[in-house]
DSSP file (Angstrom, degrees, kcal/mol; ACC not computed):
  #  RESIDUE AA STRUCTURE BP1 BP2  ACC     N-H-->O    O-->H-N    N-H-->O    O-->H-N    TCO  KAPPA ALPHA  PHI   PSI    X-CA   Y-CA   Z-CA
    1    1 A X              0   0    0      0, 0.0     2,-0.4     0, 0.0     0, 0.0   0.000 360.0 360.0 360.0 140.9  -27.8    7.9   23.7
    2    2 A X        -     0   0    0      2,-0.1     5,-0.1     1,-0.1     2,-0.0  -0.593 360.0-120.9 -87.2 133.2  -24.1    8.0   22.8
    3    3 A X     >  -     0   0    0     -2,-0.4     4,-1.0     1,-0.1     5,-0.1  -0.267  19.1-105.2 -63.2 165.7  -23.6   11.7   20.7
    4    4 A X  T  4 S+     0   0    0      2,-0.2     4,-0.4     1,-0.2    -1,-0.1   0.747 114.8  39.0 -35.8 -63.4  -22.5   12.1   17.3
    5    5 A X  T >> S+     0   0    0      2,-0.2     4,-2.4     1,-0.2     3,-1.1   0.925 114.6  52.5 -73.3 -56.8  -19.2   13.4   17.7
    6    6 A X  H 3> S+     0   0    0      1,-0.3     4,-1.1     2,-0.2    -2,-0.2   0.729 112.4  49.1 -45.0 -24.9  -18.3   11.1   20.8
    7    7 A X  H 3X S+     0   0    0     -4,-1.0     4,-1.9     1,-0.1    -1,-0.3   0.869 108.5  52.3 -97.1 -23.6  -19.4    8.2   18.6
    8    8 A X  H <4 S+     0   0    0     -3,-1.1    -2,-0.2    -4,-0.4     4,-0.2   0.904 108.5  54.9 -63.4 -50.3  -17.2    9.6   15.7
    9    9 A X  H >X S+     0   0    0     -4,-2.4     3,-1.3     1,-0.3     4,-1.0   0.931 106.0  51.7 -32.9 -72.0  -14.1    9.7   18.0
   10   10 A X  H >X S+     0   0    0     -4,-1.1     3,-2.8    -5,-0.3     4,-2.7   0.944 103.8  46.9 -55.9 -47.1  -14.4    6.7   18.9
   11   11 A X  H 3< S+     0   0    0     -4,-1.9    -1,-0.3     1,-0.3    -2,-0.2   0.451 110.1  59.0 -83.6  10.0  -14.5    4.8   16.0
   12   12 A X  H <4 S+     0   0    0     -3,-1.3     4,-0.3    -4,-0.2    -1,-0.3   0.281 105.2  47.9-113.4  11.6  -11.8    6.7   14.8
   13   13 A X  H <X S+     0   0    0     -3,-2.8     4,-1.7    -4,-1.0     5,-0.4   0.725 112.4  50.1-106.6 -52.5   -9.6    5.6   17.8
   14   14 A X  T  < S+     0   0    0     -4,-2.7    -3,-0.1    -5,-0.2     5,-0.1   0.779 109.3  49.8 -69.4  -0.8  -10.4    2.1   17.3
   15   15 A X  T >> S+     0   0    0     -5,-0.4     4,-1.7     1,-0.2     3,-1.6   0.987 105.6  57.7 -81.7 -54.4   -9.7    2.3   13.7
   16   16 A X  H 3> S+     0   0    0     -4,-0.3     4,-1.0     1,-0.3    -2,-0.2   0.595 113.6  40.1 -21.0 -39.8   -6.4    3.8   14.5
   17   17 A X  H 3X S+     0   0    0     -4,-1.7     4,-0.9     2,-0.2    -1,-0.3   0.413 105.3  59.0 -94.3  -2.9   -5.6    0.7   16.7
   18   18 A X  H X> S+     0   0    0     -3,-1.6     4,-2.6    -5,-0.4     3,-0.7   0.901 113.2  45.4 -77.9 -51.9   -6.9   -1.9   14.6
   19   19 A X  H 3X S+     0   0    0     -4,-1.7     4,-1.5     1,-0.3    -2,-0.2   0.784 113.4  52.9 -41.1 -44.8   -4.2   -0.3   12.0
   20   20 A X  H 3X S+     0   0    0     -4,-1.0     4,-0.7     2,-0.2    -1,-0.3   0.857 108.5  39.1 -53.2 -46.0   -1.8   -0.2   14.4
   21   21 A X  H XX S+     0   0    0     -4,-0.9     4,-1.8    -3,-0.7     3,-0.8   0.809 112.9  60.5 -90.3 -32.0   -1.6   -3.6   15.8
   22   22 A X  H 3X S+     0   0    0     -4,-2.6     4,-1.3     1,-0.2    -1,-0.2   0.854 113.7  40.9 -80.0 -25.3   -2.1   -5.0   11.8
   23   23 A X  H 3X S+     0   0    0     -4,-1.5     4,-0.6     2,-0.2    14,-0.3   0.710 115.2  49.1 -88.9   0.9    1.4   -2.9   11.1
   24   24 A X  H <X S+     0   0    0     -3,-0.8     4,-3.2    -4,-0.7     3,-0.2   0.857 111.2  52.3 -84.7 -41.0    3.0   -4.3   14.6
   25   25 A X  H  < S+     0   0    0     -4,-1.8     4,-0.4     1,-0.2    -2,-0.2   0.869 118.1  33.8 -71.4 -48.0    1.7   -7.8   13.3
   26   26 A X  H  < S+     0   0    0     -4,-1.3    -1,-0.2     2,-0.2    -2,-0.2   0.627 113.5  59.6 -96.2  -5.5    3.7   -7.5    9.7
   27   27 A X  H  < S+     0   0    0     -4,-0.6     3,-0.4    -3,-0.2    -2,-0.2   0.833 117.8  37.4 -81.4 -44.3    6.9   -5.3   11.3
   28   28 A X  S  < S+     0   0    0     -4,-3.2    -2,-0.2     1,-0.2    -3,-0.2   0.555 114.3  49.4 -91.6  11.1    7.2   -8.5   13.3
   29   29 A X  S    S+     0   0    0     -4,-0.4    52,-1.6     1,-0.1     2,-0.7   0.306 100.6  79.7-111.9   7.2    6.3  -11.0   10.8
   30   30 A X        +     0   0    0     -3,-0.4     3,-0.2    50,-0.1    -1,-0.1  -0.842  54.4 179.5-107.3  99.8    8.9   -9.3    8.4
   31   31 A X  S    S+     0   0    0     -2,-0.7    -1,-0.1    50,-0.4    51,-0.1   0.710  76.3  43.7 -37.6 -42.8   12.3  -10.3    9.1
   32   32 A X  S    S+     0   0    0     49,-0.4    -1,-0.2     0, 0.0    50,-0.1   0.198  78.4 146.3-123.7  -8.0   14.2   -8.5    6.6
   33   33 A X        -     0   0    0     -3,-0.2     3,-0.0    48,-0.2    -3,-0.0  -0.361  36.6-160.6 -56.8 136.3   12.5   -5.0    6.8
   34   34 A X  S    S+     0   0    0      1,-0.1     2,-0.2     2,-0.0    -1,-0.1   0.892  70.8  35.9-103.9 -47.6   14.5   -2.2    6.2
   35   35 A X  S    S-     0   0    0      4,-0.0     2,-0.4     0, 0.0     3,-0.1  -0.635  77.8-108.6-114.5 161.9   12.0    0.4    8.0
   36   36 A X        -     0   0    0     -2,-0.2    -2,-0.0     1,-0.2   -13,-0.0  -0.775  18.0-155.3 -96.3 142.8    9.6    0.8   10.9
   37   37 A X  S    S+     0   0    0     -2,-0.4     2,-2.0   -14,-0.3    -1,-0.2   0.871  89.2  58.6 -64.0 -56.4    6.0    0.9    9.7
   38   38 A X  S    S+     0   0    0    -15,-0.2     2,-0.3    -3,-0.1    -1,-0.2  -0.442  71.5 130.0 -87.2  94.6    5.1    2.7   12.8
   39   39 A X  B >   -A   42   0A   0     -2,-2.0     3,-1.7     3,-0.5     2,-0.1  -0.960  61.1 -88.1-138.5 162.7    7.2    5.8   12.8
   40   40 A X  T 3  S+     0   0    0     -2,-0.3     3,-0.1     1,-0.3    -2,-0.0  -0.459 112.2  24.4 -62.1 137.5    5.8    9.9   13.4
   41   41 A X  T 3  S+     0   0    0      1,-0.1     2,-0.8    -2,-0.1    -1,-0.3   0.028 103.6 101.9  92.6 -25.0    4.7   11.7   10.7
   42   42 A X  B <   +A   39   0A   0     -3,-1.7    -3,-0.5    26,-0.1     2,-0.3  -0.766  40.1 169.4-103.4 123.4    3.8    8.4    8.6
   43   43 A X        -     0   0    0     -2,-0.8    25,-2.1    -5,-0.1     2,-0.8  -0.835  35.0-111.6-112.2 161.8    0.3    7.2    8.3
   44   44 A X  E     -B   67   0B   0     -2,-0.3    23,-0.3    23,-0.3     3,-0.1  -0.872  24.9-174.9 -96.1 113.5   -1.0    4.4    6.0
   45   45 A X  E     -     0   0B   0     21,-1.4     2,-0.2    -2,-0.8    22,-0.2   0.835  59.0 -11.8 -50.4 -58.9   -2.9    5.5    3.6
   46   46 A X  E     -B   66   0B   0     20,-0.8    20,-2.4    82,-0.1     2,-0.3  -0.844  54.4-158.1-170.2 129.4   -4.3    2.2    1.7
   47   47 A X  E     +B   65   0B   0     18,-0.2     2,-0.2    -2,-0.2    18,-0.2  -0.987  26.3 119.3-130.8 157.8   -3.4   -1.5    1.7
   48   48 A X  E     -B   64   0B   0     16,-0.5    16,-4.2    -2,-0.3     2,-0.6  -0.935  53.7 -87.4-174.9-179.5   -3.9   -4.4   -0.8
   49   49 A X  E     -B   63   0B   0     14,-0.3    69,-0.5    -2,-0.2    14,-0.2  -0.826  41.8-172.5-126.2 134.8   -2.6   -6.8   -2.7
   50   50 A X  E     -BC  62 117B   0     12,-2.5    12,-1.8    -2,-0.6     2,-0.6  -0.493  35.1-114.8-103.6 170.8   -1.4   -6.3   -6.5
   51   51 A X  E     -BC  61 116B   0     65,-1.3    65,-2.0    10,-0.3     2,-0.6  -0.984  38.4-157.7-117.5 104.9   -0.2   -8.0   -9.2
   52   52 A X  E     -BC  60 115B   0      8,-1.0     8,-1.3    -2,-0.6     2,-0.6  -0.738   8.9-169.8 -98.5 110.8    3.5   -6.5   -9.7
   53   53 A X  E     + C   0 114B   0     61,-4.7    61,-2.4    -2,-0.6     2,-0.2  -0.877   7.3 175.9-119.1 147.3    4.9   -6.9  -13.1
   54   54 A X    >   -     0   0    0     -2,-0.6     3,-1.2     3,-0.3    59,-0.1  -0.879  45.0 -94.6-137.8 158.2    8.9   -6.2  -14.4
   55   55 A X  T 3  S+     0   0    0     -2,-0.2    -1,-0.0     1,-0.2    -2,-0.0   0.561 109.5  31.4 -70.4   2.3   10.4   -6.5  -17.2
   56   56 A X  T 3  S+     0   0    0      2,-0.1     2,-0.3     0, 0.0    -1,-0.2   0.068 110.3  65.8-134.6  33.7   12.0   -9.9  -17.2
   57   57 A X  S <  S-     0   0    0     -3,-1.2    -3,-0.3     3,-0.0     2,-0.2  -0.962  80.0-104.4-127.8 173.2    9.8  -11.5  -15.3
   58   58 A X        -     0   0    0     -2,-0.3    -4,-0.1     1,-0.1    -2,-0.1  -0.600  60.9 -71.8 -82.6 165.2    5.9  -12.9  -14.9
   59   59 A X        -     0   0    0     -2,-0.2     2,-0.5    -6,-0.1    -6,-0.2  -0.093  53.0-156.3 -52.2 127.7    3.4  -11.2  -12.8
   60   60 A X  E     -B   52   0B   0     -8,-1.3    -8,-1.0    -3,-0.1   -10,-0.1  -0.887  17.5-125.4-133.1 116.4    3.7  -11.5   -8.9
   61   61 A X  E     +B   51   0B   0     -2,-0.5   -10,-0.3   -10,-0.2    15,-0.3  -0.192  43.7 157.6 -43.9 117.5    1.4  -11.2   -6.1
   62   62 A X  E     -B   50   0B   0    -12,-1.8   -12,-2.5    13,-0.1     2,-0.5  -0.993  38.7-119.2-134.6 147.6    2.7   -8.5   -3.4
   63   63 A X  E     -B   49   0B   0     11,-0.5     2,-0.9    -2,-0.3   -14,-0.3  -0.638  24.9-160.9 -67.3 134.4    1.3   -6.6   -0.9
   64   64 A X  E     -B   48   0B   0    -16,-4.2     2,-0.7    -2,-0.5   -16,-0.5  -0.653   7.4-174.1-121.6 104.1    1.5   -3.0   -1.1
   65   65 A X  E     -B   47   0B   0     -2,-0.9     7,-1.5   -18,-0.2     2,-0.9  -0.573  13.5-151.0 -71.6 123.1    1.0   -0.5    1.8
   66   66 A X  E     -BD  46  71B   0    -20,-2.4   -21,-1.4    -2,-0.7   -20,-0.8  -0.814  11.0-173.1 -94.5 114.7    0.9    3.2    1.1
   67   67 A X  E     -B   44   0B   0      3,-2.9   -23,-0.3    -2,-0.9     3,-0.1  -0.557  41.7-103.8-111.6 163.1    2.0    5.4    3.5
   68   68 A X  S    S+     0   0    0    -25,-2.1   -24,-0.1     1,-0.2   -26,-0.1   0.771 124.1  28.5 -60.4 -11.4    1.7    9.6    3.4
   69   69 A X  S    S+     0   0    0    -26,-0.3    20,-2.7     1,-0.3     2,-0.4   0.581 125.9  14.1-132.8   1.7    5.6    9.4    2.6
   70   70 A X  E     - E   0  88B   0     18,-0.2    -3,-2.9    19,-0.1     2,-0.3  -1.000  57.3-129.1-152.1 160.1    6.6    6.0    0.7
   71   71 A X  E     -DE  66  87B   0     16,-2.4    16,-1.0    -2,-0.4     2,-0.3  -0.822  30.9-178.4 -81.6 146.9    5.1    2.8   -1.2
   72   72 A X  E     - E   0  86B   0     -7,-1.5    14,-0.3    -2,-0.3     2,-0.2  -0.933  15.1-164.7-126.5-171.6    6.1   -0.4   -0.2
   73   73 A X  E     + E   0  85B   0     12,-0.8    11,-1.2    -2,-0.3    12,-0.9  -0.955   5.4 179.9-153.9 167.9    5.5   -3.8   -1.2
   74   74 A X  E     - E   0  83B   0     -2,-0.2   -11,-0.5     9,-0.2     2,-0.3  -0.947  14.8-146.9-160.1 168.2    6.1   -7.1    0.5
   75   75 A X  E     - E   0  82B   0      7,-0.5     7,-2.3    -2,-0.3     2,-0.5  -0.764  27.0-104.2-123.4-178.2    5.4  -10.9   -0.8
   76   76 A X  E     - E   0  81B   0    -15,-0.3     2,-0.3    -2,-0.3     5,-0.2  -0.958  33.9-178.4-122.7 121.7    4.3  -14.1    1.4
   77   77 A X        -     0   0    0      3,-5.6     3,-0.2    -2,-0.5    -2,-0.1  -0.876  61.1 -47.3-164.3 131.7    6.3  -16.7    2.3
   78   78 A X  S    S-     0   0    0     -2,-0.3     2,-1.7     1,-0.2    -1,-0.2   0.953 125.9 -42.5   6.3  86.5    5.9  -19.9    4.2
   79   79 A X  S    S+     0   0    0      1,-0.1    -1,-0.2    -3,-0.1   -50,-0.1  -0.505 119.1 101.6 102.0 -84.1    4.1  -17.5    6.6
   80   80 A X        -     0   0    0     -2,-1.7    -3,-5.6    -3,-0.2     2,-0.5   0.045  68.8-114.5 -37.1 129.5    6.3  -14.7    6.7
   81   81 A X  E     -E   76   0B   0    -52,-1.6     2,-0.8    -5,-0.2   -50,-0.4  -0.593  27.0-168.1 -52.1 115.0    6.6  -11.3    5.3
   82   82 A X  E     -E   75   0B   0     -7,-2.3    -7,-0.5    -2,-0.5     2,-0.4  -0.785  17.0-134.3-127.4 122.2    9.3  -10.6    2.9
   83   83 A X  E     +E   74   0B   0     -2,-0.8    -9,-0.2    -9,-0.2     3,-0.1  -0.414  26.8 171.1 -78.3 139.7   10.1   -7.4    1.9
   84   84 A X  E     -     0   0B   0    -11,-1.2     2,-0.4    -2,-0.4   -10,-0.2   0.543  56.4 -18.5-125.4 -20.0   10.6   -6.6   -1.6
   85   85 A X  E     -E   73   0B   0    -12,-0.9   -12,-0.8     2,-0.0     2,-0.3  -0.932  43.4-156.2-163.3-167.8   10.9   -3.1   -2.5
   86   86 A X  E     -E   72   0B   0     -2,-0.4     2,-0.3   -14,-0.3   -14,-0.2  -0.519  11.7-168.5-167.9 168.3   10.0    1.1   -0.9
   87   87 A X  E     -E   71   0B   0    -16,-1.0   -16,-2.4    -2,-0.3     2,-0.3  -0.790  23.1-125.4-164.8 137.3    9.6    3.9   -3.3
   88   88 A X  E     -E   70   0B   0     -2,-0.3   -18,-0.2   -18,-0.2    22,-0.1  -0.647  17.6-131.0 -85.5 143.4    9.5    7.6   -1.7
   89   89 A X  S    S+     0   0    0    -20,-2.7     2,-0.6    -2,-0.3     3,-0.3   0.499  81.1 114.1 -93.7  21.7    6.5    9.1   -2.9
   90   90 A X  S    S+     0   0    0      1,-0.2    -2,-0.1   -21,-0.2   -21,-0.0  -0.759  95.0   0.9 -71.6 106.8    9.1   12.2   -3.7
   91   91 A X  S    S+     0   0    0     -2,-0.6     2,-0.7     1,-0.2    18,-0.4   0.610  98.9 151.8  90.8   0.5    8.9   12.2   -8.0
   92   92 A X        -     0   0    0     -3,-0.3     2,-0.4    16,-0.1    -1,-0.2  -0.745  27.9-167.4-103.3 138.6    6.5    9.5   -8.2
   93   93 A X  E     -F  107   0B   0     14,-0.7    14,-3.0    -2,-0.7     2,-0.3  -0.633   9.1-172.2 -96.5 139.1    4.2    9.2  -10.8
   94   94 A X  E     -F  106   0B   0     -2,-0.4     2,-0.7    12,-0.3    12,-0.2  -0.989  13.2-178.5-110.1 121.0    1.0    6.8  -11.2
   95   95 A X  E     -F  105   0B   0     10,-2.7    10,-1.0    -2,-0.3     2,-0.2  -0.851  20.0-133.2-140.2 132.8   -0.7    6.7  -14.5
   96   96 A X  E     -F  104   0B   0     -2,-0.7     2,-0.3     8,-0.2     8,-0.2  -0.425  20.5-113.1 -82.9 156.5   -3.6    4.9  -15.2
   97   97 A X        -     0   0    0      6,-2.1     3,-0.5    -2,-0.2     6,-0.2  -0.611  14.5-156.9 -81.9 134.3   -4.0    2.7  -18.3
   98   98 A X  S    S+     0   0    0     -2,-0.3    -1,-0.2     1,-0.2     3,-0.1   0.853  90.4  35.3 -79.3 -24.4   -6.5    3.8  -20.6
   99   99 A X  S    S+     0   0    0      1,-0.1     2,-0.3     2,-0.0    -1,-0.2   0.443 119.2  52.6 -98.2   4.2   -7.4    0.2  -22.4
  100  100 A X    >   -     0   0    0     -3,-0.5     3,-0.9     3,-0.1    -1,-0.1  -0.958  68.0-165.5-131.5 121.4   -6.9   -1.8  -19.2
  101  101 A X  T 3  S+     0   0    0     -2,-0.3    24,-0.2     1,-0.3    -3,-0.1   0.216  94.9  49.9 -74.3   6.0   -9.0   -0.6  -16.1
  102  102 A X  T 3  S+     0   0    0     19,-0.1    15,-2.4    23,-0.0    -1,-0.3   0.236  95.4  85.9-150.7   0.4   -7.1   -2.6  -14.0
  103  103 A X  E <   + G   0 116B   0     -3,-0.9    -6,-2.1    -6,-0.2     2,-0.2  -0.676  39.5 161.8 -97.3 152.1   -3.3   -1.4  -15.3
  104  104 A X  E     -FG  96 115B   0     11,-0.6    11,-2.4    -8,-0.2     2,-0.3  -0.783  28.3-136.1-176.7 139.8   -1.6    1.4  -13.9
  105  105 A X  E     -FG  95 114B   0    -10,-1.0   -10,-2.7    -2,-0.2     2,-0.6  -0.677   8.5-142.7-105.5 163.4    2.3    2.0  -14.2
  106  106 A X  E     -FG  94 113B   0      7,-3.0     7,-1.0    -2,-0.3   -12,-0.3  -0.905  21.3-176.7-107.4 113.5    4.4    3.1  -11.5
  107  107 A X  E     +F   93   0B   0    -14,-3.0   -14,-0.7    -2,-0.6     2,-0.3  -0.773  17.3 141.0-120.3 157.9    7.4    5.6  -12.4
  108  108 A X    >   -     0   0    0     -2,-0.2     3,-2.4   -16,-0.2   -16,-0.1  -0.856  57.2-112.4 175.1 153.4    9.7    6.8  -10.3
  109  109 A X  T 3  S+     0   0    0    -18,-0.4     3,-0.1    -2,-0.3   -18,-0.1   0.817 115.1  51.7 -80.9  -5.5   13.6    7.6  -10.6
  110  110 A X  T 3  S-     0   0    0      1,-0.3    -1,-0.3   -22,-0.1     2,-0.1   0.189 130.4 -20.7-107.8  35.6   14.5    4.7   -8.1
  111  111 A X    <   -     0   0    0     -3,-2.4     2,-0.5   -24,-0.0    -1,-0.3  -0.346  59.6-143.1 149.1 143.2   12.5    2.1   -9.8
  112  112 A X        +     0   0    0     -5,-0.2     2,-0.3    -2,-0.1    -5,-0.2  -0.877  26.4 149.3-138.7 101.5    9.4    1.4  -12.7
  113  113 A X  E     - G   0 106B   0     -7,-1.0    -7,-3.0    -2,-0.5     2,-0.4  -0.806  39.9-113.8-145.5-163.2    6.8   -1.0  -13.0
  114  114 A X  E     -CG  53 105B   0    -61,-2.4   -61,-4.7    -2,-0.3     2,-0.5  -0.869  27.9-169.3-116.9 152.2    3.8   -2.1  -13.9
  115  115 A X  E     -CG  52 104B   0    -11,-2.4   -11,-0.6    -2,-0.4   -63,-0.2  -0.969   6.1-153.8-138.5 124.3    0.9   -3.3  -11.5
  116  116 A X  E     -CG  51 103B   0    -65,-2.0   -65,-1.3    -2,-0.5     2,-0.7  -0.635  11.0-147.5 -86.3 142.0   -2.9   -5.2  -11.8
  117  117 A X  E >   -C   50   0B   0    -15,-2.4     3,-0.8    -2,-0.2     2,-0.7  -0.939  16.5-144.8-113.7 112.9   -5.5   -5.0   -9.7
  118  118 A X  T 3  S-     0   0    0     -2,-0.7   -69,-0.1   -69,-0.5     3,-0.1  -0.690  82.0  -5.4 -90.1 113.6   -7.1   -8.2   -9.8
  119  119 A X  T 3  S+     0   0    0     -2,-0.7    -1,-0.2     1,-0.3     2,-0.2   0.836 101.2 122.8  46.2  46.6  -11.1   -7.6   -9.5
  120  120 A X    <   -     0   0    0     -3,-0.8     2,-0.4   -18,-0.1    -1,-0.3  -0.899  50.2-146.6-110.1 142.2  -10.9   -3.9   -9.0
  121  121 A X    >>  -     0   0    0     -2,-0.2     3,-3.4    -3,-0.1     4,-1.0  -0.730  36.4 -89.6-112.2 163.2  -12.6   -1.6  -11.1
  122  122 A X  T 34 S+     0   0    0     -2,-0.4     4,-0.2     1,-0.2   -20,-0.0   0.450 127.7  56.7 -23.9 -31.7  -11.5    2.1  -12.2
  123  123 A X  T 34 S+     0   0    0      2,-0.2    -1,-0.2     3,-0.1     0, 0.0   0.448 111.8  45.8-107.8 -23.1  -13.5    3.7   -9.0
  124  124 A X  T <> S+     0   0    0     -3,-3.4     4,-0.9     2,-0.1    -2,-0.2   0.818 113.5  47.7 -95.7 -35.1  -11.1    1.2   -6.5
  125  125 A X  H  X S+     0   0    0     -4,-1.0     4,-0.7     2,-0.2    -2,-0.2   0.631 106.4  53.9 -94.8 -20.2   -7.9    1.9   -8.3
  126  126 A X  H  4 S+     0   0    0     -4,-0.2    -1,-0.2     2,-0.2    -2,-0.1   0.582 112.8  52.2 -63.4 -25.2   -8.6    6.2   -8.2
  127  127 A X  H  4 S+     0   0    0      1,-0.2    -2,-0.2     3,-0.0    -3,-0.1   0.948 108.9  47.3 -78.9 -36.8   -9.0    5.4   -4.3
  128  128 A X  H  < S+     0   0    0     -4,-0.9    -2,-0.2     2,-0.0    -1,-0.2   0.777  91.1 114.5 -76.5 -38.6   -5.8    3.7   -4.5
  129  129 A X    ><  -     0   0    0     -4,-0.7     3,-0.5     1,-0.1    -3,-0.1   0.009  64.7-137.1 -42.6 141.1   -3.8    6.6   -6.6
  130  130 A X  G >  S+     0   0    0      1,-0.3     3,-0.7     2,-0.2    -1,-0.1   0.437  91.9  77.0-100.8  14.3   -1.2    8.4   -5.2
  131  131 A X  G 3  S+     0   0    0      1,-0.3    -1,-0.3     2,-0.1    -2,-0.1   0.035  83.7  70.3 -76.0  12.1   -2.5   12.0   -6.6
  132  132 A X  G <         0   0    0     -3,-0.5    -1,-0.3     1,-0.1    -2,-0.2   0.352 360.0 360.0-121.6   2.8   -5.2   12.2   -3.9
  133  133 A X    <         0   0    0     -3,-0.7    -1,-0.1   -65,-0.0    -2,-0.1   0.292 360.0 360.0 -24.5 360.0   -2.9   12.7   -1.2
């Protein structure tokens, strides 16, 4: 019988390479990417896909990784990654909406918007928050 710890190890090395190889897999399927996913000191935190909303436009599906030191976000198209924004997580604010469980705006002095979680509740979107770093 495999021990406790040894089995904890492990499944925390292969999670660590599953992660890896899914940011080697969107660093090469993003053309246009400004930064390397895989760099020292940066881990990813949480990823999923959002509902991104600005002000002069309608609501747009992106994916958004968090890493311990930036957001980013990214759309799909025909196939491909395309990267659409960063934020430094230096001065950024997340605030959740109190009459929408599923709003929560994003502030920050290089850029502000607002974002849906399509069929997340209150408990998915506190996991997601960038105050629990």
């Amino acid at each position: 019988m495999i021990d406790g710890p040894v089995t904890n190890s492990l499944n925390t090395a292969l999670h660590t390479h599953a992660q890896t190889m899914s940011l080697l897999s969107i660093q090469r399927a993003t053309p246009n990417l400004p930064i390397q996913l895989i760099s020292p000191g940066r881990t990813l935190v949480k990823r999923g896909p959002l509902i991104q909303m600005e002000r002069s436009e309608g609501g747009k599906e992106r994916e958004f990784l968090l890493f311990t030191d930036c957001l980013l976000w990214l759309s799909r198209v025909a196939g491909e990654w395309a990267y659409k924004g960063k934020i430094e997580l230096v001065d950024l604010d997340v605030i959740l909406a109190v009459e929408d469980e599923k709003k929560f705006d994003v502030l920050s002095p290089e850029g502000s918007f607002v974002l849906f979680a399509r069929g997340f509740t209150r408990p998915s979107i506190a996991n997601f928050s960038l105050n629990r770093l």
